[in-house]
Structures are given as structure tokens and as C-alpha cells.
BALOBA-1460 file (C-alpha; in Angstrom, 3 decimals):
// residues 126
<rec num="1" residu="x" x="120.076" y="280.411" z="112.125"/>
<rec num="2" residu="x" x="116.652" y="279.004" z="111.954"/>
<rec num="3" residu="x" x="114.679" y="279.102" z="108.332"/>
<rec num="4" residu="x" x="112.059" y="281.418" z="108.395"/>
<rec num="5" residu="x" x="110.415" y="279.406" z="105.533"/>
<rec num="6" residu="x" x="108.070" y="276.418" z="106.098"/>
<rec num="7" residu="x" x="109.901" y="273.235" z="105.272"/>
<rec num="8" residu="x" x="109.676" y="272.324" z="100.996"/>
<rec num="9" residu="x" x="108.336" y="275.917" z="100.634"/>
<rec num="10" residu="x" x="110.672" y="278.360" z="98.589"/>
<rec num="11" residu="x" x="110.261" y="282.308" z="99.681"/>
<rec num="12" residu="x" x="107.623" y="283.064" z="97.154"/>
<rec num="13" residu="x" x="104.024" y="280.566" z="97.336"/>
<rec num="14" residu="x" x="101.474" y="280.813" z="94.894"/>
<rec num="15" residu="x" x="98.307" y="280.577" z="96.686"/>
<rec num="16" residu="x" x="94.961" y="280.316" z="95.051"/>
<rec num="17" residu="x" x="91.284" y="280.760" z="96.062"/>
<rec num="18" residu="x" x="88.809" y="279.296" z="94.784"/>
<rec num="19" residu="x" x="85.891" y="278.399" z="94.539"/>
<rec num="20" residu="x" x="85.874" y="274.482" z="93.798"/>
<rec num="21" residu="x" x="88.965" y="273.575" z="95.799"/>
<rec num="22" residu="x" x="88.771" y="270.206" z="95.958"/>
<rec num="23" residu="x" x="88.444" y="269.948" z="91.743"/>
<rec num="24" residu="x" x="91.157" y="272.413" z="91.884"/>
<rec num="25" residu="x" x="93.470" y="270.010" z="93.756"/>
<rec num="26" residu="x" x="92.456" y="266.851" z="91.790"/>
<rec num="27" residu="x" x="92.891" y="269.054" z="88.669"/>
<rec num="28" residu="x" x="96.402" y="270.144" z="89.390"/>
<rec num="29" residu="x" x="97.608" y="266.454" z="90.837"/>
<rec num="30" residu="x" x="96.073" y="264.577" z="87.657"/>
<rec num="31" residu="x" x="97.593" y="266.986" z="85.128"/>
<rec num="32" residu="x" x="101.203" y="268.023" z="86.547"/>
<rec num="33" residu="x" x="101.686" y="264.680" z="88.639"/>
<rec num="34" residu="x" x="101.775" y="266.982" z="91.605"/>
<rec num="35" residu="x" x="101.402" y="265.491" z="94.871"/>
<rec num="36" residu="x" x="99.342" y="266.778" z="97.895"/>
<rec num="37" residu="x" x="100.976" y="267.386" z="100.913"/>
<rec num="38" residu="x" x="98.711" y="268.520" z="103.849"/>
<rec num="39" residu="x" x="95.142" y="269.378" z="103.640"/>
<rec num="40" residu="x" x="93.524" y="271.658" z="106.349"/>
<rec num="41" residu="x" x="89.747" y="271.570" z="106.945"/>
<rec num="42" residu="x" x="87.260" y="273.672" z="108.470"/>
<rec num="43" residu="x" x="83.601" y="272.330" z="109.071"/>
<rec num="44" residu="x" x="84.455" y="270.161" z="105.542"/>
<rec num="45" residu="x" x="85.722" y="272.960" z="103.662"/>
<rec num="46" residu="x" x="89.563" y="273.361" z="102.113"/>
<rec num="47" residu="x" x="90.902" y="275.795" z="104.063"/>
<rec num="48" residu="x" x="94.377" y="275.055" z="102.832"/>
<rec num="49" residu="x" x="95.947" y="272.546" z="101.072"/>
<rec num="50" residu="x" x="99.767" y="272.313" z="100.426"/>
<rec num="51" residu="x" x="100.706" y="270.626" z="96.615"/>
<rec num="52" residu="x" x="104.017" y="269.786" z="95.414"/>
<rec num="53" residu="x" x="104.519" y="270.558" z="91.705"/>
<rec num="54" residu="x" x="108.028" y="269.523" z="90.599"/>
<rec num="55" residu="x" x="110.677" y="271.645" z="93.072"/>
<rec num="56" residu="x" x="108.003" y="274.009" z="94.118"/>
<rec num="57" residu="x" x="104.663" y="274.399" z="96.264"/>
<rec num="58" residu="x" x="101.246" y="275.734" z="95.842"/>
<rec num="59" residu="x" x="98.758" y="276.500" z="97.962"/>
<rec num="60" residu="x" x="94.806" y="276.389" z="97.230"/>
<rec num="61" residu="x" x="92.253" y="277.026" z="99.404"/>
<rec num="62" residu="x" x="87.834" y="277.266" z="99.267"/>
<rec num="63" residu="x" x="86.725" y="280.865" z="98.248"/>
<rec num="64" residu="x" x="84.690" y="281.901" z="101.384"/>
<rec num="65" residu="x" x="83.959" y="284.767" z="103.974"/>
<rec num="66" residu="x" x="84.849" y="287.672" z="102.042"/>
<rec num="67" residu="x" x="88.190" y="285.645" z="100.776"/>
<rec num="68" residu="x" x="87.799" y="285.453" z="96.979"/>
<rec num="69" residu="x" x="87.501" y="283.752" z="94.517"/>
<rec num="70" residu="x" x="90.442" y="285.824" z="93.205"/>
<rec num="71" residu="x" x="92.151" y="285.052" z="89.916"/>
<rec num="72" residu="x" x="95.319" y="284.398" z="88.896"/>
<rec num="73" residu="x" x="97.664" y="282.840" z="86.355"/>
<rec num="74" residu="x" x="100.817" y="280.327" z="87.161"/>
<rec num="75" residu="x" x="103.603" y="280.410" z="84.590"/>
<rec num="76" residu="x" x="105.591" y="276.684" z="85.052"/>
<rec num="77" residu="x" x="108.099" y="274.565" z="83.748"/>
<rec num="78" residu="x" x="106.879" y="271.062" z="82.614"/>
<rec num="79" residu="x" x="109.349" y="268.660" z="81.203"/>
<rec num="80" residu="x" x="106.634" y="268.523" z="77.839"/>
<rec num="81" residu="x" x="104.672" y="270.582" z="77.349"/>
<rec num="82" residu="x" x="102.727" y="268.942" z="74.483"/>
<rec num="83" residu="x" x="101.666" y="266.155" z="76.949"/>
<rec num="84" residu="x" x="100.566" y="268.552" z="79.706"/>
<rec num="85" residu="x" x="98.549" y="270.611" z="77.425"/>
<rec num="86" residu="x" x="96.580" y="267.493" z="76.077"/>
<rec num="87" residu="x" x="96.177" y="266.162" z="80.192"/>
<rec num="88" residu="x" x="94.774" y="269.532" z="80.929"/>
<rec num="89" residu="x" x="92.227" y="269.527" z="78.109"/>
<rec num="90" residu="x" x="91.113" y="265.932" z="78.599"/>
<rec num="91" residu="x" x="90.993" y="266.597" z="82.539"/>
<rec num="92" residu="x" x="88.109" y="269.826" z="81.832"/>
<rec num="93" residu="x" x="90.645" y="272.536" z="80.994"/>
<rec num="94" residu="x" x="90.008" y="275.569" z="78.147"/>
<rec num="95" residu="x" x="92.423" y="275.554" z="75.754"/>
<rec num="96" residu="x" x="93.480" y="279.594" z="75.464"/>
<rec num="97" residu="x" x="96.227" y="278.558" z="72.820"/>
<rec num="98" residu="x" x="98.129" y="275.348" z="72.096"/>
<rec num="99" residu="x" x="101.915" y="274.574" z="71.945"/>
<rec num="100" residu="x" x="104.381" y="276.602" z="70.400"/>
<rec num="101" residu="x" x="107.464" y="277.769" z="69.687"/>
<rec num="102" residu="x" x="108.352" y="280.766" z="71.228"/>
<rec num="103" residu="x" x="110.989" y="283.631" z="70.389"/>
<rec num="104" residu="x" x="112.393" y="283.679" z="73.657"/>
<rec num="105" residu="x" x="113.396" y="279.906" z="73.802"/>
<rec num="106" residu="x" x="110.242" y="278.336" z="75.090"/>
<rec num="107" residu="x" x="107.465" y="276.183" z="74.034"/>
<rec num="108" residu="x" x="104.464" y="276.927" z="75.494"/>
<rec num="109" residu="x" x="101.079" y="276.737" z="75.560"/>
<rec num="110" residu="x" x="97.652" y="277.961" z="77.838"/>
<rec num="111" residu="x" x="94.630" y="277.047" z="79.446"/>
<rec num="112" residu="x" x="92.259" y="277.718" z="81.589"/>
<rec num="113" residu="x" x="91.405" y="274.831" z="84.173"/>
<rec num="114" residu="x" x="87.460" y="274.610" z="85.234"/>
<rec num="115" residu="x" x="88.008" y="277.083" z="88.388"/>
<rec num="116" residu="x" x="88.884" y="279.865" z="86.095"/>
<rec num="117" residu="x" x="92.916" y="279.833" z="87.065"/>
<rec num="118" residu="x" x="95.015" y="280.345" z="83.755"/>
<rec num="119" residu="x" x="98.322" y="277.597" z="83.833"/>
<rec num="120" residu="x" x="100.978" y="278.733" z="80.991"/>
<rec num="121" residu="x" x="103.096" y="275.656" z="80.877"/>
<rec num="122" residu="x" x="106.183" y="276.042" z="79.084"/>
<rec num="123" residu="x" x="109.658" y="273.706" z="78.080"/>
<rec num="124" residu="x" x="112.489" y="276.000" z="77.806"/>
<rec num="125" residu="x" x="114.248" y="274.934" z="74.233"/>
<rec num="126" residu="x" x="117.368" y="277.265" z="74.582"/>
């Protein structure tokens, strides 16, 4: 049987829209060491762009004809958090609160990157 699934993409995507795509991208490459896969254009605008972050995918894409900006939040796990916290602030990020240790066996912090998406990185800690 053939996969259903685009190749590297697990069944669920995050996809975000956005207004500032291409600072998005740059953004989410600089602070999670993601890679960019494809990029799609249309007239020089992002109409999708496919980013590898760790085992998983996201997709981004230019707000535009009635299609956003929408927001959203992304809840990952980073090998340290600490260090991805203080990348996101010193790449333009808002910090919404800084690392700690949480009661359910993570440490994790939040921030808002300049698009208005909210990342909640976490280390699980058992």
C-alpha cells in the first residue's frame, strides 16, 4: 500500500499563516536549527514553505486573499530548553515566561516570535 502522507511529513502538520513569512522562516531555522525544505512562490510571495524541526515538519505560508493571518501556538521538544529560550529572545522573540520546572516533568518556557505565533519549548525531565 502506497502512503497517503507526503514523504518526511507525519499525519498531523502544523501550518502557519502569516503575515511576514519569510522572517517567520528565518526565525524558526536560526532558533530551532530547523532546516527548510521546499519553498513555493507565487508572484514573490511564500505560498508554502516546508521546515524540518527535529523529527517533524511545519508548514508556513504569506497571510493573503482572505487566508489569515491566523494564530496559533506550537508546543515542542528541544533538547535545552534554556538555550532555545535565550536564541529566541536574541533573534526578536517576546519572552511570555522563562524556563522552568514544571510539575508534570518538563522544563519549559514561552515566547512569542515577531509574527505573533506563541512557541512553548519544553525538555521533558521525567
Amino acid at each position: 500500500m502506497t502512503d497517503h502522507r507526503r514523504p518526511g511529513f507525519g499525519t498531523v502538520t502544523p501550518y502557519l499563516i502569516v503575515e511576514g513569512a519569510k522572517e517567520l522562516i528565518e526565525f524558526i531555522v536560526e532558533v530551532f536549527d530547523a532546516v527548510e525544505l521546499s519553498r513555493s512562490l507565487d508572484e514573490g510571495t511564500i505560498t508554502n514553505s516546508a521546515i524540518r524541526v527535529g523529527d517533524s515538519m511545519i508548514e508556513v505560508s504569506e497571510a493573503r486573499g482572505g487566508w489569515g493571518p491566523f494564530q496559533g501556538s506550537l508546543h515542542l521538544y528541544v533538547e535545552d530548553t534554556d538555550a532555545v529560550y535565550a536564541k529566541a529572545l536574541k533573534a526578536g522573540a517576546t519572552s511570555l515566561h522563562e524556563p522552568l520546572d514544571q510539575p508534570y516533568g518538563e522544563r519549559s518556557a514561552a515566547f512569542r516570535d515577531p509574527s505573533g505565533t506563541m512557541w512553548f519549548p519544553a525538555t521533558y525531565t521525567g
